[in-house]
SEZA-251748 format. One line per field, with one value per residue (C-alpha): residue number from 0; residue in one letter; x, y, z. Coordinates in pm, 1 decimal, decimal comma. Example, Ala and Ser with C-alpha at 12.3 -4.5 7.8 and 13.67 -1.06 7.14 Angstrom:
! SEZA-251748
resi: (0 | 1)
resn: (A | S)
east: (1230,0 | 1367,0)
north: (-450,0 | -106,0)
up: (780,0 | 714,0)
! end
This chain:
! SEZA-251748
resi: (0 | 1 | 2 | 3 | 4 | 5 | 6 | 7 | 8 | 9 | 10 | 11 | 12 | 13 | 14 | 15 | 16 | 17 | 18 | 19 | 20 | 21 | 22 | 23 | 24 | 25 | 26 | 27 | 28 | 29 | 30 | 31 | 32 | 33 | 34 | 35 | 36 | 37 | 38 | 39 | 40 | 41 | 42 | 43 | 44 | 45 | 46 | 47 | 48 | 49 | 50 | 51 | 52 | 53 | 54 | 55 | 56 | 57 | 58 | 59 | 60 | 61 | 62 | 63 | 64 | 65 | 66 | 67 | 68 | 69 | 70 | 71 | 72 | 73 | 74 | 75 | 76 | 77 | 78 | 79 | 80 | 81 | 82 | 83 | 84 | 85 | 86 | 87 | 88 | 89 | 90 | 91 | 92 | 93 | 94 | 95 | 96 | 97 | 98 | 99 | 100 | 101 | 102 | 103 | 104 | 105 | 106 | 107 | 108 | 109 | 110 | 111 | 112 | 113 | 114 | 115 | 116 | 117 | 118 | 119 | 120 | 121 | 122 | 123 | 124 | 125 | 126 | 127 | 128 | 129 | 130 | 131 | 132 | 133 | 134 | 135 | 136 | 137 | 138 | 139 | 140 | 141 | 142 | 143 | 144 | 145 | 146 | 147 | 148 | 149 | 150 | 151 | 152 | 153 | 154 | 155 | 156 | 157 | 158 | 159 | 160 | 161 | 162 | 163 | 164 | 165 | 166 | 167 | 168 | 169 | 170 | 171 | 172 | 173 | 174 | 175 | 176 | 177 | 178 | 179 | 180 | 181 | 182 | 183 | 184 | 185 | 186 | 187 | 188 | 189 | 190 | 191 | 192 | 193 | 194 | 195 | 196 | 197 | 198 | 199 | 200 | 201 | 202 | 203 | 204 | 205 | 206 | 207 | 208 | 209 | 210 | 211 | 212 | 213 | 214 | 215 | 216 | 217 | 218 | 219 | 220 | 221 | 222 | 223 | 224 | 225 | 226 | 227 | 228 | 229 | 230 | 231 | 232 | 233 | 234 | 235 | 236 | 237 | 238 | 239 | 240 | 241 | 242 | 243 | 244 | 245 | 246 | 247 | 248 | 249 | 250 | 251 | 252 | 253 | 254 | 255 | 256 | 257 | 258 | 259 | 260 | 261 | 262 | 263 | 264 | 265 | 266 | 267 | 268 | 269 | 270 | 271 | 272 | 273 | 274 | 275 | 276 | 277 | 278 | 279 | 280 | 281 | 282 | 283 | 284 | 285 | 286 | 287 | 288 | 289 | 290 | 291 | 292 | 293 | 294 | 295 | 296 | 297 | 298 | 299)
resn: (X | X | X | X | X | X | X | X | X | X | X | X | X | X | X | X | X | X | X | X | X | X | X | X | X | X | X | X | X | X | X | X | X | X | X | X | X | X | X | X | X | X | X | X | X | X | X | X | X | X | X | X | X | X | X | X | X | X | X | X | X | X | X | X | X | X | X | X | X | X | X | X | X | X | X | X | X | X | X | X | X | X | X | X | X | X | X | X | X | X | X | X | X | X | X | X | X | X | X | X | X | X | X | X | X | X | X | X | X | X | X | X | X | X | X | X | X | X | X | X | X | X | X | X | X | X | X | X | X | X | X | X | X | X | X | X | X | X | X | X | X | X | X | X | X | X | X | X | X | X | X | X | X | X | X | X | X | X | X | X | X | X | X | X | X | X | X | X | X | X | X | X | X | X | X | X | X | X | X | X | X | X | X | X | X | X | X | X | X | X | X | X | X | X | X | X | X | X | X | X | X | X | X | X | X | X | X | X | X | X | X | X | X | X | X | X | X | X | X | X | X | X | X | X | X | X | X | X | X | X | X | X | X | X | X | X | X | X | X | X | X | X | X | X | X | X | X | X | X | X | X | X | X | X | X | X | X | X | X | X | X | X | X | X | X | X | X | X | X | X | X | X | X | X | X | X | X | X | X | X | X | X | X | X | X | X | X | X | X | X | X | X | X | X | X | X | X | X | X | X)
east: (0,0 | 136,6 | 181,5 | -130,5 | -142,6 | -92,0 | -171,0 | -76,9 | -322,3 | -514,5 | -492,8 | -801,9 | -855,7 | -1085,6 | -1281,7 | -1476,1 | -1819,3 | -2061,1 | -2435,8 | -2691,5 | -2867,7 | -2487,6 | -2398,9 | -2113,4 | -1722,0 | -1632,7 | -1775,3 | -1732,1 | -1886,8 | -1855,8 | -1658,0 | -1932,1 | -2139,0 | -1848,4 | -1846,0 | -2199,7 | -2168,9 | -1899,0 | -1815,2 | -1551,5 | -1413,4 | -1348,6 | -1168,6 | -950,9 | -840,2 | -619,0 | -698,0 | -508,3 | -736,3 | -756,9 | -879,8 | -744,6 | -816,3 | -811,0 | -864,5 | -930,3 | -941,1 | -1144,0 | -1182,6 | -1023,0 | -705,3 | -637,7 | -357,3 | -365,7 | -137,1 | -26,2 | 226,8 | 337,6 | 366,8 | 192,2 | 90,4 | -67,3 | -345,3 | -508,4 | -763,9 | -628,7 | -435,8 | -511,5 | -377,5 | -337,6 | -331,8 | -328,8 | -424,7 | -192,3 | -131,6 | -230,3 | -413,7 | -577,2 | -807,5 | -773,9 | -1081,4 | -930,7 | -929,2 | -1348,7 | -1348,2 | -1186,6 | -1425,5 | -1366,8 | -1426,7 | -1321,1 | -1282,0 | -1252,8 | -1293,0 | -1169,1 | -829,4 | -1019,2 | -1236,3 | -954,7 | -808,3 | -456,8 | -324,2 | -408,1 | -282,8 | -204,5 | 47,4 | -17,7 | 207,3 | 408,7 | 399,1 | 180,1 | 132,2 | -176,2 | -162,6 | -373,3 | -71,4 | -143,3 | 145,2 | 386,0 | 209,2 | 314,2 | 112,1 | 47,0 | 18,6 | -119,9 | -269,6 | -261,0 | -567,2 | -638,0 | -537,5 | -777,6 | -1043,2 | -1005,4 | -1013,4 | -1323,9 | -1495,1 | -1436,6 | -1488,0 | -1828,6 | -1879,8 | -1858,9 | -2040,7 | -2310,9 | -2309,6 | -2278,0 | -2592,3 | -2791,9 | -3086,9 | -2953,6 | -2828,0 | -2454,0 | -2349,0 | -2399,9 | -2258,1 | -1963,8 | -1823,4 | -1899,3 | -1730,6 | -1443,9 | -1359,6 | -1433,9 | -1186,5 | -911,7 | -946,1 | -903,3 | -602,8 | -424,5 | -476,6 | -307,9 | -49,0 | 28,6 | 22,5 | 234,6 | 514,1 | 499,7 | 686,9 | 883,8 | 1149,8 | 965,1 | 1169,1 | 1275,9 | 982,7 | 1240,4 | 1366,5 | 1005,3 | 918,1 | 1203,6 | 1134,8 | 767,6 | 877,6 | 1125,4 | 906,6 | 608,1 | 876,1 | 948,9 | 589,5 | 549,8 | 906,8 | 1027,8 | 930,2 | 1198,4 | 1466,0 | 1642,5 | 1955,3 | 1928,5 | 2108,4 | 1830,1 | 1568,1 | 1787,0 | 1771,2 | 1424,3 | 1295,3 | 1577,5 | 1838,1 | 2162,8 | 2197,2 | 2386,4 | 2081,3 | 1842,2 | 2019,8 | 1990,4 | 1624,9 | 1528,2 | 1793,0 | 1618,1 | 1251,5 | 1247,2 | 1519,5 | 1691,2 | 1935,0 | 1763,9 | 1907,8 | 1742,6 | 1441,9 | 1414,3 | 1564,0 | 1276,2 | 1022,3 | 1124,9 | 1136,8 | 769,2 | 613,1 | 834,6 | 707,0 | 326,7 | 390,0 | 550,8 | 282,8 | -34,7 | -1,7 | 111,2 | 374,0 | 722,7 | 1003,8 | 1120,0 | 848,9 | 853,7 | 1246,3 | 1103,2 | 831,3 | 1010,6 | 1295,2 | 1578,1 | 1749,7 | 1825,8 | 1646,5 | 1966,3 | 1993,3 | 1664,0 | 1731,6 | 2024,7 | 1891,8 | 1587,3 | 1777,5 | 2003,7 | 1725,1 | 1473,6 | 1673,9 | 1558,3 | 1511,7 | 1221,1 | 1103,4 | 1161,2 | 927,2 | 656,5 | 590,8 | 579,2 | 294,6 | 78,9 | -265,4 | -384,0)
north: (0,0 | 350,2 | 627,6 | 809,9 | 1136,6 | 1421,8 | 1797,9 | 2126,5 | 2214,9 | 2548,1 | 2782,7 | 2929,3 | 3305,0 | 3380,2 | 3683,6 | 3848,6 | 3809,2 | 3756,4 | 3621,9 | 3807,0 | 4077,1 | 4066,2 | 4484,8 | 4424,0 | 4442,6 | 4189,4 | 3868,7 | 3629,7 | 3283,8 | 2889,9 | 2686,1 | 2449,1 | 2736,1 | 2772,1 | 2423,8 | 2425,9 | 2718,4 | 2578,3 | 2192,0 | 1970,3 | 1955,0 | 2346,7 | 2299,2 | 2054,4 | 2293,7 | 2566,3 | 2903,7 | 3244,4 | 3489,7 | 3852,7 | 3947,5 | 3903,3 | 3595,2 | 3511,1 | 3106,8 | 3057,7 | 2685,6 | 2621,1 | 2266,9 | 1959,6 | 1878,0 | 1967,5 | 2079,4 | 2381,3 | 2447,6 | 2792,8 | 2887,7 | 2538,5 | 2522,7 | 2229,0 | 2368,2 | 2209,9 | 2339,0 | 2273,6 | 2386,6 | 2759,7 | 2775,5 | 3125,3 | 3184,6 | 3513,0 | 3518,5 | 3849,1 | 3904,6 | 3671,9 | 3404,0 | 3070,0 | 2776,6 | 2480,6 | 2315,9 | 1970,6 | 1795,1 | 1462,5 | 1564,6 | 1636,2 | 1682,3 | 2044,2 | 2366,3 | 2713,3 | 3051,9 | 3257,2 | 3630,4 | 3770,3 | 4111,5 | 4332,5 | 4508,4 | 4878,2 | 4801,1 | 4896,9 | 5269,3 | 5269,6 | 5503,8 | 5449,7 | 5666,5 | 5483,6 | 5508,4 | 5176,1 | 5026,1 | 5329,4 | 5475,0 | 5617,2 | 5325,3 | 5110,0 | 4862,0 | 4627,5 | 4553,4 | 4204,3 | 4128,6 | 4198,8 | 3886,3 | 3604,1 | 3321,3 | 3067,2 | 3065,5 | 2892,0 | 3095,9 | 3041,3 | 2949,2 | 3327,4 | 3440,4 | 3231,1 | 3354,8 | 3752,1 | 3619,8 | 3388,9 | 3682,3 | 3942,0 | 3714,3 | 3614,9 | 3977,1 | 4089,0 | 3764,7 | 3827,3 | 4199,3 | 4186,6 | 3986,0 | 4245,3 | 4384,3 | 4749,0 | 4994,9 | 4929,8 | 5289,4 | 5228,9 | 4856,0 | 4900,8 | 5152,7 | 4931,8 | 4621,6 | 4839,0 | 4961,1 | 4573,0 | 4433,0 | 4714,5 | 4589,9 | 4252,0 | 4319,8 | 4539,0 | 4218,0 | 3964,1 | 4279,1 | 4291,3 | 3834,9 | 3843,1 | 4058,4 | 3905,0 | 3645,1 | 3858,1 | 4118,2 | 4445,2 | 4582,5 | 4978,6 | 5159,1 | 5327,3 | 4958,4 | 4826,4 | 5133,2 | 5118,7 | 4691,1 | 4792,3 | 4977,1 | 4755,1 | 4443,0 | 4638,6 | 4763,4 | 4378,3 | 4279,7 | 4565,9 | 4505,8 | 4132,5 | 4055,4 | 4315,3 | 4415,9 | 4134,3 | 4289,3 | 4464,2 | 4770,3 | 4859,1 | 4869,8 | 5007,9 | 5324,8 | 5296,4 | 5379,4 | 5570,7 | 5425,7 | 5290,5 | 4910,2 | 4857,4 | 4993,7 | 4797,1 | 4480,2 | 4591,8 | 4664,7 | 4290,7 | 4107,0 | 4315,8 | 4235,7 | 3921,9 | 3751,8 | 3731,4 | 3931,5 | 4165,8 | 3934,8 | 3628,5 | 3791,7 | 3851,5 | 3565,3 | 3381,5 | 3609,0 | 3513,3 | 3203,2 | 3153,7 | 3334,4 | 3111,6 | 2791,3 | 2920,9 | 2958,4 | 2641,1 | 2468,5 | 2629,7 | 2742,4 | 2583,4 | 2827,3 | 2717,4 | 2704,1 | 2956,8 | 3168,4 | 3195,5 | 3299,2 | 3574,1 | 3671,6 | 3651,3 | 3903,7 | 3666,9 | 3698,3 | 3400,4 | 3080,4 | 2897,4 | 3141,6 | 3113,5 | 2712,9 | 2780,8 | 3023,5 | 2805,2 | 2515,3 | 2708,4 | 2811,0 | 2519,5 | 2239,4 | 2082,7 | 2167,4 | 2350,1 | 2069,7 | 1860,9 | 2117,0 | 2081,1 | 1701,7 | 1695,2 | 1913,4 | 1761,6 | 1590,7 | 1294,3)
up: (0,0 | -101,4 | 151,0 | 288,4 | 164,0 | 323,8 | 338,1 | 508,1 | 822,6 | 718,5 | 1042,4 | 1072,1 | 1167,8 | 1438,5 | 1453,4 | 1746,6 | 1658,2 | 1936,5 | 1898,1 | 1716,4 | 1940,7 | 2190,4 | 2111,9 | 2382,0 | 2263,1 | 2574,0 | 2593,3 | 2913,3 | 2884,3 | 3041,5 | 2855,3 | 2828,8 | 2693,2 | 2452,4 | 2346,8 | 2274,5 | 2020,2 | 1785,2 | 1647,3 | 1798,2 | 1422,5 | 1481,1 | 1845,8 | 1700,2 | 1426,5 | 1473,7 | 1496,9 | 1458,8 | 1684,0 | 1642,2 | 1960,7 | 2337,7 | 2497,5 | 2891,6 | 2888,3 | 3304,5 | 3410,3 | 3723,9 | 3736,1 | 3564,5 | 3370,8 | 2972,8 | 2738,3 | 2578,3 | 2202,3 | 2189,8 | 1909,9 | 1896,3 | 2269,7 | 2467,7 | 2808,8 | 3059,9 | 3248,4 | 3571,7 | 3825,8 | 3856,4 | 3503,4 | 3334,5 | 2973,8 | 2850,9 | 2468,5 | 2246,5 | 1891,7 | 1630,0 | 1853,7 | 1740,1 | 1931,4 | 1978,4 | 2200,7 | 2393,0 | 2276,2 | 2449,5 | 2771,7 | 2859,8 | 3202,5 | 3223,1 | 3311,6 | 3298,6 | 3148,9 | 2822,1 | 2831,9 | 2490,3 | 2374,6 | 2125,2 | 2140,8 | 2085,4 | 2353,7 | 2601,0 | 2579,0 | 2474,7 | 2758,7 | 3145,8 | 3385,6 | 3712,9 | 4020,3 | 4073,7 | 3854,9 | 3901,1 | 3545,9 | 3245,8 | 3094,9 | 3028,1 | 3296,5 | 3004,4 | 2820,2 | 2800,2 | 2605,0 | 2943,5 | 3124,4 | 3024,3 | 2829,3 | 3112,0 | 3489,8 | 3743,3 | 4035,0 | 4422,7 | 4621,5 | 4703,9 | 4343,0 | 4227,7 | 4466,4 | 4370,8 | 3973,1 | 3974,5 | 4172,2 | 3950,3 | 3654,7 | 3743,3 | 3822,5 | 3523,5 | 3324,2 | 3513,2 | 3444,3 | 3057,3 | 3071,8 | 3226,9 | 2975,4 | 3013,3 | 2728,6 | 2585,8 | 2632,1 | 3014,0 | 3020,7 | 2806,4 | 3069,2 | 3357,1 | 3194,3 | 3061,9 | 3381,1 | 3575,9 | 3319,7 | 3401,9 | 3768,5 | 3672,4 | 3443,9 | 3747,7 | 3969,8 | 3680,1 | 3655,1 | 4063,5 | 4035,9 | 3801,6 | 3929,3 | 4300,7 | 4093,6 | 3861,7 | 3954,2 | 3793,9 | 3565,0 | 3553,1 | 3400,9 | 3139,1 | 3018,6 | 2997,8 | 2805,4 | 2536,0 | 2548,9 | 2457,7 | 2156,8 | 2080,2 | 2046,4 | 1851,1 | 1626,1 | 1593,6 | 1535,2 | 1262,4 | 1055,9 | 1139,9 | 738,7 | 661,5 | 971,7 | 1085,9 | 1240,9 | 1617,1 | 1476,0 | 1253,6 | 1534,3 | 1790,7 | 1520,1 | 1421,5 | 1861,9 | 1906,3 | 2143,7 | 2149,9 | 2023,7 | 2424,3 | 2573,8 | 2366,2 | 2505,1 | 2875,5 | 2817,7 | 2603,8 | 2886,5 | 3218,6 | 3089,4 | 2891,6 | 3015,5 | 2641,3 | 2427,4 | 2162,5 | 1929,7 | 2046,0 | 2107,5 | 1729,5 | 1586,6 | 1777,1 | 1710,0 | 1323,7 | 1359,7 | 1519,8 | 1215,3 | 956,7 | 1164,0 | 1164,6 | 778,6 | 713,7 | 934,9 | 843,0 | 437,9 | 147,1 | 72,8 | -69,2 | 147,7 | -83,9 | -110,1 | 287,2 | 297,8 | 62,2 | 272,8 | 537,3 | 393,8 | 323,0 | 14,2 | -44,6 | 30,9 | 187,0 | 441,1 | 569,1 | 589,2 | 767,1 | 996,8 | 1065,7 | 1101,1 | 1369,4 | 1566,0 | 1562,8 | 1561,6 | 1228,9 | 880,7 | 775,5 | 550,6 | 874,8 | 1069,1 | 817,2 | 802,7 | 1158,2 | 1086,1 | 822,6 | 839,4 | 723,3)
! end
């Protein structure tokens, strides 16, 4: 018998679109409610969302795919995930409960002042917690309070201009709480670093397809390439050039995993000039070859 065929996974995008006569720009629901509105052929597909996600499990076991990433999750396992990131669902694993936050990036302002985190900086910035965590018993008290708080309050019959304040302002408490969590177990880093890091990483986000030296984006914000490195070493741990090279890498693996572009074509996209280079880069950073990285991601 000859080979089963197989074929590239299509990663599906994931919009923020509510049930019909739902006005609201946050939704919070059960996970059972969640897996009543869409098929178990969709969970087990994955998805590219382009809204912010808080996945909170309150009861069971599961493992949850982000970017590539197996995680495991337990009673008390929040996941913070932000618009781009991919994921799937465990659809083995059925005894796992929980709720989904979701709402739209706009639906936050993009400027908070606060003197709680010490700075003038939106204390939302979901993209400075990191993906997975699981809380402590108290931790998880405060979150499943003001979770429910707020599910219960976006299903009150009352006008949207009134509830969309309410909600917007419940969510920025909840957000300062996973903010204050989070940095009882992470030395906070010196709000002028976090700042420039900030910059440096959107920067990132908007030009990986075309910047790929540190140089370049230590020019584009403004700072000195030796400063850059103190900021990406003090607040993620890595060197600036680590932090890009695996920033690169993720989008080439989502690319190679989820379309049915050439390796070629993706060293091109991807603003090699030259296909080898992106083989050897790849290869460098992921431990395999990308051809390698693709068949362990086919179907069928």
């Amino acid at each position: 018998m000859g080979r089963k065929p197989t074929s590239i996974e299509q990663l599906i995008p994931v919009h923020y679109h509510p049930p019909a006569g739902y006005a609201l720009d946050l939704e919070i629901f059960p996970l059972s409610e969640f897996r009543r509105r869409v098929s178990v052929e969709h969970l087990r597909q994955s998805q590219r969302v382009d809204f912010h996600m808080l996945l909170y499990v309150t009861q069971g076991r599961c493992t949850h795919i982000v970017d590539f990433e197996p995680l495991a999750c337990e009673r008390g396992t929040l996941l913070v995930l932000n618009p781009g990131q991919m994921q799937r669902f465990d659809t083995k694993s059925t005894d796992w409960e929980g709720w989904l936050v979701i709402f739209r990036p706009e639906f936050l302002p993009a400027r908070v002042s606060t003197t709680v985190i010490g700075q003038h900086n939106a204390p939302h910035q979901l993209a400075d917690l990191s993906v997975h965590r699981t809380l402590s018993v108290s931790e998880q008290e405060a979150v499943t309070e003001g979770i429910e708080r707020m599910a219960a309050d976006a299903r009150l019959h009352a006008n949207a201009n009134v509830l969309h304040p309410l909600l917007r302002h419940q969510l920025l408490a909840l957000l300062f709480r996973l903010h204050l969590i989070w940095a009882k177990a992470e030395p906070a880093a010196a709000p002028v670093l976090l700042q420039r890091f900030r910059r440096y990483r959107l920067a990132v986000e908007d030009e990986l397809h075309h910047l790929h030296q540190v140089a370049d984006y230590a020019k584009l914000i403004g700072c000195s390439q030796k400063s850059l490195q103190r900021a990406t070493l003090d607040v993620a741990g890595v060197s600036a050039k680590a932090f890009l090279s695996q920033r690169i890498v993720l989008e080439a693996k989502r690319l190679l995993a989820h379309s049915g572009q050439s390796v070629s074509d993706i060293a091109d996209k991807l603003g090699f000039d030259e296909a080898t280079n992106f083989v050897k880069f790849f290869r460098r950073e992921a431990g395999m070859a990308p051809g390698d990285f693709r068949r362990q991601h086919t179907v069928g």
